[in-house]
C-alpha positions as CSV (number, residue, x, y, z in Angstrom):
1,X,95.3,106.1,128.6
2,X,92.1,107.0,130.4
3,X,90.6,105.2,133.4
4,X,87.4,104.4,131.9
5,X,90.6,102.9,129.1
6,X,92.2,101.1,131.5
7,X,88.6,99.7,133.3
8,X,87.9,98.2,130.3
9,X,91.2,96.5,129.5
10,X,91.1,95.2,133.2
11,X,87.1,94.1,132.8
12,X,88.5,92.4,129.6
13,X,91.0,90.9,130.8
14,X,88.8,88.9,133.6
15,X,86.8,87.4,131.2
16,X,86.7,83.7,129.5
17,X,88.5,83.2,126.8
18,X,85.6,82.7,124.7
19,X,84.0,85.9,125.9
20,X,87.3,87.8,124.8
21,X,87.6,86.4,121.5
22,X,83.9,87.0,121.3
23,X,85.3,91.0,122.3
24,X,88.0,91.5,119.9
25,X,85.9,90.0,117.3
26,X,83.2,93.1,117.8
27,X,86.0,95.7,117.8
28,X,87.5,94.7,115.0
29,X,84.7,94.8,113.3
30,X,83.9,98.0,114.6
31,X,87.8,99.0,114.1
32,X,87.8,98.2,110.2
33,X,85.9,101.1,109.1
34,X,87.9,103.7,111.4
35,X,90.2,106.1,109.2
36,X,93.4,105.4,110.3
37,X,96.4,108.2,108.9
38,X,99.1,106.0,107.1
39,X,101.8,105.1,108.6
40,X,105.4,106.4,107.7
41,X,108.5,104.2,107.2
42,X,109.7,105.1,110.3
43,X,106.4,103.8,112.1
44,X,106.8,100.7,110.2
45,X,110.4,100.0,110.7
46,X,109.9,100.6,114.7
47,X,106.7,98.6,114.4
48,X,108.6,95.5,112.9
49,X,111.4,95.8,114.6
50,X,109.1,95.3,118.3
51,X,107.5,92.4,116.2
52,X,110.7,90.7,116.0
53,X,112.3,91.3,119.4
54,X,108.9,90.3,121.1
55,X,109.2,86.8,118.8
56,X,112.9,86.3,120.0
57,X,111.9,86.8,123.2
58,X,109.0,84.0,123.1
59,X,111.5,82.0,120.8
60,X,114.3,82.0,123.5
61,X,111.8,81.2,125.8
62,X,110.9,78.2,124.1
63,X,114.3,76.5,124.4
């Protein structure tokens, strides 16, 4: 990742909740008309599989 990358994230991540969601609402907008390449199976399967330990994580976390 870039510095002027990572200066943003960190400028983001300073702000107010409201001003973030106000952010992410403007790049995804922006975002949705990108051309992403499609993913193979392999992406996918790596992709869930992160989804799910991340949510055991926050699950055991929970109790």
């Amino acid at each position: 990742m870039t510095g002027s990358s990572q200066e943003l994230l960190s400028t983001f991540d300073s702000l107010t909740e409201s001003e973030r969601l106000e952010i992410a609402l403007e790049i995804l907008k922006r975002v949705l008309h990108l051309d992403f390449p499609p993913l193979s199976d392999e992406d996918l399967v790596c992709n869930a599989e992160e989804i799910f330990l991340e949510l055991d994580k926050q699950e055991s976390d929970y109790e």
